[in-house]
BAFI-3210 file (N, C-alpha, C; in Angstrom, 3 decimals, decimal comma, padded with zeros to 6 digits):
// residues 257
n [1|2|3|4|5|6|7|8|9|10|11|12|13|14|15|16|17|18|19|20|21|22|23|24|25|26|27|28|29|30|31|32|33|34|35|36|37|38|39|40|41|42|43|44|45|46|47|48|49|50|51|52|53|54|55|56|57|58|59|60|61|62|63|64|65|66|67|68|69|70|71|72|73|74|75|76|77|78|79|80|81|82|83|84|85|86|87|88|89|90|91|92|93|94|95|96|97|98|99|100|101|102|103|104|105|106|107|108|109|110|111|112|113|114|115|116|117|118|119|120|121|122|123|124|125|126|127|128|129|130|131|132|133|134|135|136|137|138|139|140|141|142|143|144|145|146|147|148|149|150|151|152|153|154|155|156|157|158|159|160|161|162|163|164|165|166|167|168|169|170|171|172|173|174|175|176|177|178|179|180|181|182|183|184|185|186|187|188|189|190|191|192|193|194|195|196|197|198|199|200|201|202|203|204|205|206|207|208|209|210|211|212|213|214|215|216|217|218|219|220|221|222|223|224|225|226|227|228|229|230|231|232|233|234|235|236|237|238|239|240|241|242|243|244|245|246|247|248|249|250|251|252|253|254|255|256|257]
n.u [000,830|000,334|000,957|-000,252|000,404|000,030|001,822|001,019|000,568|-001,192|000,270|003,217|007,028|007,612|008,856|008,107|008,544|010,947|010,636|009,306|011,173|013,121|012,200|011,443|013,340|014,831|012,958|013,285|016,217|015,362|015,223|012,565|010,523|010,190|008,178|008,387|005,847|005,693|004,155|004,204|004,196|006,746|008,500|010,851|011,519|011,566|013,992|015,904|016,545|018,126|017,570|016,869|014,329|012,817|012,070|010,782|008,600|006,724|004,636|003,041|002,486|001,285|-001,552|-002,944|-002,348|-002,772|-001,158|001,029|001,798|004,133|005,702|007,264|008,897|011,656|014,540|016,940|019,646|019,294|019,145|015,951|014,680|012,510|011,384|008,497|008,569|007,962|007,213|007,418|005,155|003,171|001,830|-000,141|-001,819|-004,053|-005,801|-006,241|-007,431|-009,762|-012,436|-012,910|-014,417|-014,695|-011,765|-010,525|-009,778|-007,780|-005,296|-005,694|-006,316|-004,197|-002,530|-003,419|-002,721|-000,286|-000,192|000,948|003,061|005,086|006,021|005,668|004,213|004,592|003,377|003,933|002,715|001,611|002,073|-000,449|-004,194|-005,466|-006,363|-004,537|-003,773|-006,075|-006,124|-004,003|-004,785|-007,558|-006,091|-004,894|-003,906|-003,825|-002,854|000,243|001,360|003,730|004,732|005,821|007,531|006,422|004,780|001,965|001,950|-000,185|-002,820|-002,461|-002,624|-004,903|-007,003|-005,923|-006,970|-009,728|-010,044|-009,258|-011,114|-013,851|-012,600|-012,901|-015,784|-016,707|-015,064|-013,249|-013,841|-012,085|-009,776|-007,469|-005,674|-001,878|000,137|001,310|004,463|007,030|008,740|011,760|012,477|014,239|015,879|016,451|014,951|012,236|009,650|009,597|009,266|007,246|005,418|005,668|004,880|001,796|000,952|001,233|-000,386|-002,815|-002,862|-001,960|-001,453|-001,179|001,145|004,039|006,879|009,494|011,346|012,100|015,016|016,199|018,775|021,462|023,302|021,192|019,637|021,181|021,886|019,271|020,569|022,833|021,470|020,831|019,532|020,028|020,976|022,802|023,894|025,271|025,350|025,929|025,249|022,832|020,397|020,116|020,276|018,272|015,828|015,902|015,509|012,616|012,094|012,037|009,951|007,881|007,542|007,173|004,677|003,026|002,473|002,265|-000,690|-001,261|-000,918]
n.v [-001,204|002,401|005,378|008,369|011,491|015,006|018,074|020,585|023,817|026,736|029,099|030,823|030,224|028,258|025,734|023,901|022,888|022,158|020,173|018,437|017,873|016,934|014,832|013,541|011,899|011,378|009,050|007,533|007,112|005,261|002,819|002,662|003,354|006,321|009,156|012,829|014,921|018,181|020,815|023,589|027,071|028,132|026,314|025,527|022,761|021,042|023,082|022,593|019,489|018,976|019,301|022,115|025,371|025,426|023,245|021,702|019,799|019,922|019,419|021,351|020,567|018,306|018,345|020,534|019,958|017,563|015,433|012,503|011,839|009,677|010,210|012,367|012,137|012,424|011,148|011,200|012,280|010,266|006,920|005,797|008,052|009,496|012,841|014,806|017,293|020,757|024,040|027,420|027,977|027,094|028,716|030,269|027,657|027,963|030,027|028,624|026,090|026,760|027,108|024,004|020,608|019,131|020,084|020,041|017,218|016,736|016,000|014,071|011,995|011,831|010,421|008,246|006,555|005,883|004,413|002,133|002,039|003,612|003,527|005,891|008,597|012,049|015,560|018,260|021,368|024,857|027,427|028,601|028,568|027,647|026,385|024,490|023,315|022,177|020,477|018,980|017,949|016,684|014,967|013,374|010,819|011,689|014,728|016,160|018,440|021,005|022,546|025,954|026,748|029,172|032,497|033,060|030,443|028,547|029,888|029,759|026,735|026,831|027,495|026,077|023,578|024,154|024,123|021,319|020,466|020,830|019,694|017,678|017,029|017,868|017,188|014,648|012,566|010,938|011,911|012,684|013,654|013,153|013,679|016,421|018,186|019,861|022,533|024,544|024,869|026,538|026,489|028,087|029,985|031,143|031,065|029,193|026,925|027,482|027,034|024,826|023,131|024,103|022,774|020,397|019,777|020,296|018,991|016,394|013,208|013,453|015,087|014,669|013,011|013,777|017,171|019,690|021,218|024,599|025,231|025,971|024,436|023,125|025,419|025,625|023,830|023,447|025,252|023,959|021,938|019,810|016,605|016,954|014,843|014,247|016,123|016,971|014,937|014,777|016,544|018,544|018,818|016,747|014,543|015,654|014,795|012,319|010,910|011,213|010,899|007,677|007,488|008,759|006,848|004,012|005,254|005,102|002,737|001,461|001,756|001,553|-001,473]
n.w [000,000|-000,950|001,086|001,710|002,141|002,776|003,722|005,340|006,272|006,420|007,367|006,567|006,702|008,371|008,406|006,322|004,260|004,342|006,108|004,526|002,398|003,683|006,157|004,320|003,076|005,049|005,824|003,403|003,402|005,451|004,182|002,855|-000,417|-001,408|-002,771|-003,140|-004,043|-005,227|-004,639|-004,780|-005,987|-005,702|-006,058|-004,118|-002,550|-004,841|-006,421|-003,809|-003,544|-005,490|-008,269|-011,134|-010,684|-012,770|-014,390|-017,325|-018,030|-015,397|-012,453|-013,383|-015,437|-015,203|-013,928|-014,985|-018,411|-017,957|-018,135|-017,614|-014,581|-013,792|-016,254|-015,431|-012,714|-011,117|-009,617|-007,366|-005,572|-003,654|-003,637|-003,298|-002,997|-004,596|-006,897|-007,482|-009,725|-009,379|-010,791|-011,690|-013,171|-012,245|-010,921|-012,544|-012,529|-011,231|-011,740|-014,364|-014,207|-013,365|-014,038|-014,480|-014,563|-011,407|-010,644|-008,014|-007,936|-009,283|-008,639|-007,236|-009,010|-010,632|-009,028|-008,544|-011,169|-010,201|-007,953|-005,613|-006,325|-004,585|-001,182|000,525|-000,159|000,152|-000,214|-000,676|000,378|-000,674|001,165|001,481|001,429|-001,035|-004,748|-005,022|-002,697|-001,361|-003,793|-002,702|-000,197|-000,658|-002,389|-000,335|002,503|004,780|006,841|007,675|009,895|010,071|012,427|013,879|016,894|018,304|019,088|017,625|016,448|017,059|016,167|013,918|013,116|013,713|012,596|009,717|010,800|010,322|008,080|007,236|008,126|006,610|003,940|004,274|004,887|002,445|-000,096|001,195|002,763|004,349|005,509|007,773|010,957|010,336|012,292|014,208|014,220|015,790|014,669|014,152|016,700|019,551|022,234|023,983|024,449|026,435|025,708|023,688|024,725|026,509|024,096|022,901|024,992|025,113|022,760|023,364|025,293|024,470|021,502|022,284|021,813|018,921|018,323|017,478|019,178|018,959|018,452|015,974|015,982|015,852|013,640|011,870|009,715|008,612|007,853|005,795|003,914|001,810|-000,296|-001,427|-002,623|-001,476|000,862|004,330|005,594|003,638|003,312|005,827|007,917|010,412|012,159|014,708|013,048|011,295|012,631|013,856|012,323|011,178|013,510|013,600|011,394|011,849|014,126|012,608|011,234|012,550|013,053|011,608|010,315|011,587|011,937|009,387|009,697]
ca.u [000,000|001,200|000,312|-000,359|000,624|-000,029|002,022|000,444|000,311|-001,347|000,652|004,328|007,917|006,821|009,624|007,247|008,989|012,363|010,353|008,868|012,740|014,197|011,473|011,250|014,975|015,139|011,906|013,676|017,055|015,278|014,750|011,486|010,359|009,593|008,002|007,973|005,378|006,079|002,955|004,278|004,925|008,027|009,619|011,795|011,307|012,816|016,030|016,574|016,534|018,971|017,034|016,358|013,338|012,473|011,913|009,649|008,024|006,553|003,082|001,839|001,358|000,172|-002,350|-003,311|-002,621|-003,174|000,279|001,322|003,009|005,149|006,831|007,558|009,271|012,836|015,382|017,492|020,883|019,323|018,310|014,755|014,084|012,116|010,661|007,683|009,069|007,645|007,973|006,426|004,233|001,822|001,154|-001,127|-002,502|-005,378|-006,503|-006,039|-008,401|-010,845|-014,067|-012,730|-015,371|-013,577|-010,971|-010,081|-009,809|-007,062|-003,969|-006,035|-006,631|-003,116|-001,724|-004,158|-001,969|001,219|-000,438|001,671|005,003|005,907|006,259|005,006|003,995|004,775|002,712|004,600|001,353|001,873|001,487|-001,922|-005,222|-005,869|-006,777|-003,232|-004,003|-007,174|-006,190|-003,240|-005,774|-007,858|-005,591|-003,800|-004,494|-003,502|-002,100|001,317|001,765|004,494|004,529|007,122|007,499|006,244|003,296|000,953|001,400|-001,758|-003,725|-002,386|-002,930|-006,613|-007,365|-005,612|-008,164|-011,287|-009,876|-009,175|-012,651|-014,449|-012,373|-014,010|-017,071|-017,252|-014,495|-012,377|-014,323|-011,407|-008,554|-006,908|-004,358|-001,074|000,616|002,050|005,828|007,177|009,723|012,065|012,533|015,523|015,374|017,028|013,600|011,071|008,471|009,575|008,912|005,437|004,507|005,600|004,163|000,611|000,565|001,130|-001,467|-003,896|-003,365|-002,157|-000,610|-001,105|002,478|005,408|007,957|010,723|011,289|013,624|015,480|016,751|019,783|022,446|023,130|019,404|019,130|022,715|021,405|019,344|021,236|023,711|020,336|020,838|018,705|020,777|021,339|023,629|024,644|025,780|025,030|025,979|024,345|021,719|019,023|020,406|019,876|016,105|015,092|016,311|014,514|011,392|011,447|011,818|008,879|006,656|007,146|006,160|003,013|001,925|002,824|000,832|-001,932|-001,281|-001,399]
ca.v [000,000|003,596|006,126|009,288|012,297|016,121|018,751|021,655|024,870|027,905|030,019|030,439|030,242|027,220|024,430|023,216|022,283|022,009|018,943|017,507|017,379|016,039|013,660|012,243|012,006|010,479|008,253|007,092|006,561|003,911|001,965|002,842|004,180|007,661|010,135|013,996|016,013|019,748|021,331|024,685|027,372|028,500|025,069|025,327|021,580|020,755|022,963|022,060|018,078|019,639|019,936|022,885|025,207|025,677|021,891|021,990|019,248|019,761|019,232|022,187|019,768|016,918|018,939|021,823|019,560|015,885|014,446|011,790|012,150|008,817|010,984|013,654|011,818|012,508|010,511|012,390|011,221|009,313|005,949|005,401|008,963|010,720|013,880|015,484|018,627|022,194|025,006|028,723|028,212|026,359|030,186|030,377|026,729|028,072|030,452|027,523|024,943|027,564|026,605|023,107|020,028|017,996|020,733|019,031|015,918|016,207|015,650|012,274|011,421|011,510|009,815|006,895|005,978|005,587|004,041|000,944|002,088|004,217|003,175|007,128|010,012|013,364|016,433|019,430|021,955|026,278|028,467|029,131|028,253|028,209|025,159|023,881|023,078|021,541|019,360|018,232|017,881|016,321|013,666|012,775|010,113|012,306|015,611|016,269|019,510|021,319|023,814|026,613|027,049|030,869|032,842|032,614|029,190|027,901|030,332|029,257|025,281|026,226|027,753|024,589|022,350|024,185|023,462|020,271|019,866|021,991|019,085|015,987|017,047|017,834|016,013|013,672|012,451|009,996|012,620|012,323|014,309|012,299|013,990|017,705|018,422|020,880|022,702|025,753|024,918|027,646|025,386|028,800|030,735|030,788|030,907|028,340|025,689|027,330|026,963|023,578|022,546|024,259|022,335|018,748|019,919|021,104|018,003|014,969|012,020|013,849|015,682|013,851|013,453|014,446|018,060|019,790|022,629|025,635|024,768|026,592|023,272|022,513|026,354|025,640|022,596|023,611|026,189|022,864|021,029|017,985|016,573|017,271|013,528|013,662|017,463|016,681|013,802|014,555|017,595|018,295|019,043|015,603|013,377|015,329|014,417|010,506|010,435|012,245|009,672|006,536|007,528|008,723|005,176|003,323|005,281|005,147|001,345|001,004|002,668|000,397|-002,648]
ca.w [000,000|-000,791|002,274|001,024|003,358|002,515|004,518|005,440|006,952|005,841|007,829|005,941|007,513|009,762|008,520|005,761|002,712|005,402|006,653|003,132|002,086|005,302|006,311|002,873|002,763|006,229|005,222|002,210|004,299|006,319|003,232|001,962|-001,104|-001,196|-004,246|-002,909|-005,140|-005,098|-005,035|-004,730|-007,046|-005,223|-005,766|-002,975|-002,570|-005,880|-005,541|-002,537|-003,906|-006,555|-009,413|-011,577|-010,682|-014,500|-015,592|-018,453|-017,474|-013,870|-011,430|-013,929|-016,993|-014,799|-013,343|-016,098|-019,300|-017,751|-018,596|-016,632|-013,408|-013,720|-016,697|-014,778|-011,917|-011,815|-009,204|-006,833|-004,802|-002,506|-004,600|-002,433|-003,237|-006,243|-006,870|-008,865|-009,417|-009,019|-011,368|-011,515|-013,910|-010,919|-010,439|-013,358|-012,453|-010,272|-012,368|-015,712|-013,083|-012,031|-014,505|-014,767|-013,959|-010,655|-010,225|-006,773|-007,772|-010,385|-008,410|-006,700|-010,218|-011,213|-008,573|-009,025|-011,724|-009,633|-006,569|-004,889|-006,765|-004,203|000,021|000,959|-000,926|000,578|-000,816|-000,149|-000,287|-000,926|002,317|001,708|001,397|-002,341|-004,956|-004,774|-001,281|-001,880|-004,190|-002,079|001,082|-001,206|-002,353|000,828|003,709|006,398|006,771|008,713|010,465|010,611|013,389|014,684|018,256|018,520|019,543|016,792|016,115|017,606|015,933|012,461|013,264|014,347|010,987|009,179|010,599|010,290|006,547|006,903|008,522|005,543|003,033|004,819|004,671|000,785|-000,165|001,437|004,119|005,530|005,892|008,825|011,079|010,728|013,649|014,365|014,201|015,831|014,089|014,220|018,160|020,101|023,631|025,077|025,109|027,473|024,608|022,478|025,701|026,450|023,087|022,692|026,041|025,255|021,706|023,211|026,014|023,289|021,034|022,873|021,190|017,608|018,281|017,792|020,641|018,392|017,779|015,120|016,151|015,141|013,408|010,938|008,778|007,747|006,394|004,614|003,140|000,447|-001,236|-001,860|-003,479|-000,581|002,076|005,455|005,942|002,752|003,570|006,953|009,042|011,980|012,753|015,028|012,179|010,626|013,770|014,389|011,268|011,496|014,911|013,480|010,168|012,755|015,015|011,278|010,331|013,816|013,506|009,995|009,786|012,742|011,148|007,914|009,805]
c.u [000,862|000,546|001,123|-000,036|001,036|001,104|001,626|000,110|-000,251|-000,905|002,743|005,427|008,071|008,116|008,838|008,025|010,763|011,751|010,005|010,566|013,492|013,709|011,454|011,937|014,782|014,370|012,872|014,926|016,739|014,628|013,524|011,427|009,636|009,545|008,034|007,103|005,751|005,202|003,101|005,289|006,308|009,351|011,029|012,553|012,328|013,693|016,303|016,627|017,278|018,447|016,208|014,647|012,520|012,105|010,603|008,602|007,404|005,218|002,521|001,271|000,888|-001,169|-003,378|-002,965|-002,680|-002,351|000,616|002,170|003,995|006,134|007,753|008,473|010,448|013,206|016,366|019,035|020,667|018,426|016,702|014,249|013,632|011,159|009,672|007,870|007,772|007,889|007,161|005,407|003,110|001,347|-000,298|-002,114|-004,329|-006,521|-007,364|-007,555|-009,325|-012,176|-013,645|-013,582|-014,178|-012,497|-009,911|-009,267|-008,119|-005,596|-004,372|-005,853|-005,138|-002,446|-002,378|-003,424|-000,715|000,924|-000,096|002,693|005,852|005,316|005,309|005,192|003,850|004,593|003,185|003,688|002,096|001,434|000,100|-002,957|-005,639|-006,035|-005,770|-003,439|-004,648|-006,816|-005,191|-003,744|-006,572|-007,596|-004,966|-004,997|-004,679|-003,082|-000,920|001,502|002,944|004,634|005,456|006,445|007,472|004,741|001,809|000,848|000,200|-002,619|-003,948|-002,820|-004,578|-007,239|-007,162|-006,588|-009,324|-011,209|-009,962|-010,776|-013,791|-014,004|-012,778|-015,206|-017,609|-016,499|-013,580|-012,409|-013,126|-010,142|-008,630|-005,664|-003,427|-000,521|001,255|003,511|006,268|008,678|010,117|012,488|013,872|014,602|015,964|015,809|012,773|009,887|008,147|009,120|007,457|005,113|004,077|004,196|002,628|000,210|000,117|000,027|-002,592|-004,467|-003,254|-001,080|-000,514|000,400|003,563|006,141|009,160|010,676|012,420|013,909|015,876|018,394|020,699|022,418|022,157|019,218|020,667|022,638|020,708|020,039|022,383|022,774|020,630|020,233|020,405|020,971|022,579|024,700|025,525|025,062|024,941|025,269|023,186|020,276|018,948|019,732|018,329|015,640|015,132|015,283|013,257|010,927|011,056|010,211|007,361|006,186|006,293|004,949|002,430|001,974|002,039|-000,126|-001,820|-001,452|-000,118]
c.v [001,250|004,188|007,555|011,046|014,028|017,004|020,007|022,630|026,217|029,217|029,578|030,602|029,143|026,028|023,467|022,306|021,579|020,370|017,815|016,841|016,450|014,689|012,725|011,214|011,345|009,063|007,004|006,711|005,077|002,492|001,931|003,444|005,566|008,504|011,394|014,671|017,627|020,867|022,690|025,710|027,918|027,334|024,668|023,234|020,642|020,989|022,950|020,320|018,052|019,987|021,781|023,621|025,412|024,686|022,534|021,281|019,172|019,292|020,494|021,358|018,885|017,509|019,848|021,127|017,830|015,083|013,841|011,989|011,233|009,949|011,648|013,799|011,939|012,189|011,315|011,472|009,860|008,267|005,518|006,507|009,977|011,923|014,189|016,760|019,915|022,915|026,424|029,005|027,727|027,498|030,438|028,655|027,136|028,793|029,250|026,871|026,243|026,945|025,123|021,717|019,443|018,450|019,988|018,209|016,064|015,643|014,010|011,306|010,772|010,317|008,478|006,052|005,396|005,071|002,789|001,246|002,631|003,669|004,454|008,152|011,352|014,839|018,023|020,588|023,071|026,489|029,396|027,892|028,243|026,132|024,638|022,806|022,298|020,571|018,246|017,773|016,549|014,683|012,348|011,557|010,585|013,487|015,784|017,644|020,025|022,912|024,451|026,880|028,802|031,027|032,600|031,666|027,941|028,179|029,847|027,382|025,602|026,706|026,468|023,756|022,606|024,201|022,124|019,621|019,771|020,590|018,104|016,151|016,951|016,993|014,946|013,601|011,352|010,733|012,586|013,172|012,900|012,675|016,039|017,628|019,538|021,360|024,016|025,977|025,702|027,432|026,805|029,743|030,228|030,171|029,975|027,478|026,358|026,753|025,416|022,532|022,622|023,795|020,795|018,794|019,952|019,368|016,790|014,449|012,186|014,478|014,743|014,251|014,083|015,948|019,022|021,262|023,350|024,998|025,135|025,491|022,973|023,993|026,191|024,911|022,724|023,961|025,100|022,066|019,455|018,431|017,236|015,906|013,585|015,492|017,309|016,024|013,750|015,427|017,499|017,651|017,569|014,721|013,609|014,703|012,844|010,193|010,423|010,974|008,038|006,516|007,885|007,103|004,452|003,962|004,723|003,607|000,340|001,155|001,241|-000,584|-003,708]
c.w [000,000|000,376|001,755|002,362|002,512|003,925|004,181|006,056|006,173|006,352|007,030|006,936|008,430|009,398|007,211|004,607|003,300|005,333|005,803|003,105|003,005|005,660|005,332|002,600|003,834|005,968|004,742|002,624|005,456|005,653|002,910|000,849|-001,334|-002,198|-002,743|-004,462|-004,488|-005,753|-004,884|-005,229|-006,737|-005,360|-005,476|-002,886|-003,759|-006,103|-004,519|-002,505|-004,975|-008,388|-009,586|-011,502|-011,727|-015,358|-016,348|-018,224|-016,071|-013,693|-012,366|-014,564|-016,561|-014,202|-014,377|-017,672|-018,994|-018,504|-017,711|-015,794|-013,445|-014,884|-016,614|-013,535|-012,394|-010,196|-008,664|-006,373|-004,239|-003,350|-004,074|-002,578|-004,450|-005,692|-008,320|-008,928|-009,976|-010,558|-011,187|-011,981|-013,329|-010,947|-011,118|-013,181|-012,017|-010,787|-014,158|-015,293|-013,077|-012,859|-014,885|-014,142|-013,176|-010,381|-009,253|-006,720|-008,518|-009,475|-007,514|-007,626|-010,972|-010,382|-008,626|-009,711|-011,429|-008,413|-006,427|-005,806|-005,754|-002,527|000,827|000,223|-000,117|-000,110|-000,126|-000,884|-000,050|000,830|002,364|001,689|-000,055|-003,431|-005,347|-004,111|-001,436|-002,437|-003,528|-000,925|000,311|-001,686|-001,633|001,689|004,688|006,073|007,989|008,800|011,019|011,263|014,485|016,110|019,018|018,401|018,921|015,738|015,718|016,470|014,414|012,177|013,123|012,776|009,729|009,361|010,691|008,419|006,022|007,226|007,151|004,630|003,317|004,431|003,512|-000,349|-000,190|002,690|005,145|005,629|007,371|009,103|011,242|012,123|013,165|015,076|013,968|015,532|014,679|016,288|018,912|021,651|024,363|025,426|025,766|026,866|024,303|023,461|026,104|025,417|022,815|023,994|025,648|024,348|022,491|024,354|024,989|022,597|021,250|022,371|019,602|017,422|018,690|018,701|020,115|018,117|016,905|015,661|015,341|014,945|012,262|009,544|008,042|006,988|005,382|003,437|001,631|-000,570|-001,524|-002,944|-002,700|000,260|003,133|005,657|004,674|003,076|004,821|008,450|010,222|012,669|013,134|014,342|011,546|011,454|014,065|013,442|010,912|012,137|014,465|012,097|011,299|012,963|013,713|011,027|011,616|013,354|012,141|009,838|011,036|012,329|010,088|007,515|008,870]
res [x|x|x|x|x|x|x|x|x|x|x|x|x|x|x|x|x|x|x|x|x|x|x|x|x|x|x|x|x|x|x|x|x|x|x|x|x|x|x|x|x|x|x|x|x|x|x|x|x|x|x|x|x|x|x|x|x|x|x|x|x|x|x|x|x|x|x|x|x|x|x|x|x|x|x|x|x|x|x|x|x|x|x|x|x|x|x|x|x|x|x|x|x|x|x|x|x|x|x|x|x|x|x|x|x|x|x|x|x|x|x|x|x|x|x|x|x|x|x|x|x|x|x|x|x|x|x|x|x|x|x|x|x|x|x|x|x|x|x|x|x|x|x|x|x|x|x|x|x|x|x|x|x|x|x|x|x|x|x|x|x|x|x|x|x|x|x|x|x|x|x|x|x|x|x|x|x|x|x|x|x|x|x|x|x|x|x|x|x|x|x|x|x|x|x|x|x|x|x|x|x|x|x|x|x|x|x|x|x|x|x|x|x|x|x|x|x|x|x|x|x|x|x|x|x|x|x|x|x|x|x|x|x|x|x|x|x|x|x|x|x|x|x|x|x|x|x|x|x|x|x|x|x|x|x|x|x]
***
């Protein structure tokens, strides 16, 4: 079975596309197979996995001219890890989609075609709310939250799931939170440990025990086009993100049965 997993925040800066890359990359380090799509037009995601953000081929034409996503898949360092790459031209997607019958659906639709090739699919959604989002909500099993350790954290999570609520209802009534991961963590403020504290109060056993810190290496990382496991191993950001893939898998494979 593939297990389909959107990340998502509609608040930006949060660790989002940090965590697609890393997690995927860690994922895909513990011998699974792992696609990242790169559902966002900034496709951070893709150079920071070293490819070009200009492919010709990207998530526009699978989406906006219904070309196959297996085409489109392109193979990164790490042999367990592919990407569907990004480009800018997603920008004009939303407007392309807007009178289109099933809008929504199209990125479920695509991946239909590639379902049991890949171990976990990781949907690296835009910093908004827009039909990007949607369709990556849409297509997923679960959504994974990634959430910085500062004041108006909360407020941005609680908005997230009166979205995710809003997409059950009309459509994709079995979405599911995978868990919240808290990112961006600086253990020397006072803050950053309320915040954390009043999340795992708030949501329980939905927040992973692992959390990634603030860490020099992980922003160094892209601008190389490598995960941080191949950028530098040893480093903090390296080891959270190990820990943080481990404890993804226990759950989801629990879940999976």
């Amino acid at each position: 079975m593939t297990r389909i997993v959107a990340l998502a925040n509609q608040k930006g800066g949060v660790g989002k596309t940090t965590t697609a890359i890393n997690l995927g990359a860690s994922v895909a380090a513990c011998e699974r197979s792992v696609l990242i799509i790169d559902l966002d037009p900034q496709a951070n995601a893709t150079s920071g996995l070293g490819l070009p953000k200009n492919e010709e081929q990207s998530m526009y034409s699978v989406l906006v001219d219904g070309q196959s996503i297996a085409e489109i898949i392109r193979e990164t360092e790490l042999p367990a890890l592919s990407i569907a790459p990004s480009s800018v031209d997603l920008v004009g997607a939303e407007l392309e989609l807007g009178g289109t019958e099933r809008r929504e659906f199209r990125l479920r639709e695509a991946l239909a075609t590639i379902y049991g090739k890949f171990d976990y699919i990781f949907i690296d959604s835009p910093p908004s709310l827009s039909l990007l989002t949607i369709n990556g909500l849409t297509a997923a099993d679960s959504v994974l939250v990634p959430m910085q350790c500062e004041y108006f954290a909360i407020e941005g999570v609680a908005q997230l799931l009166n979205t995710i609520e809003r997409v059950r209802e009309g459509l994709n009534p079995a979405l599911e939170i995978e868990g919240i991961a808290l990112t961006m963590y600086d253990e020397r403020m006072n803050l950053a440990r309320q915040v954390a504290d009043e999340v795992r109060n708030h949501f329980g056993e939905k927040v992973y025990k692992t959390i990634i810190p603030r860490n020099v290496r992980l922003g160094e990382a892209p601008s190389f086009g490598k995960p941080i496991i191949l950028y530098d191993i040893r480093s903090r950001g390296s080891e959270s993100y190990v820990n943080l893939a481990k404890e993804f898998i226990a759950r989801a494979e629990n879940i999976l049965g």
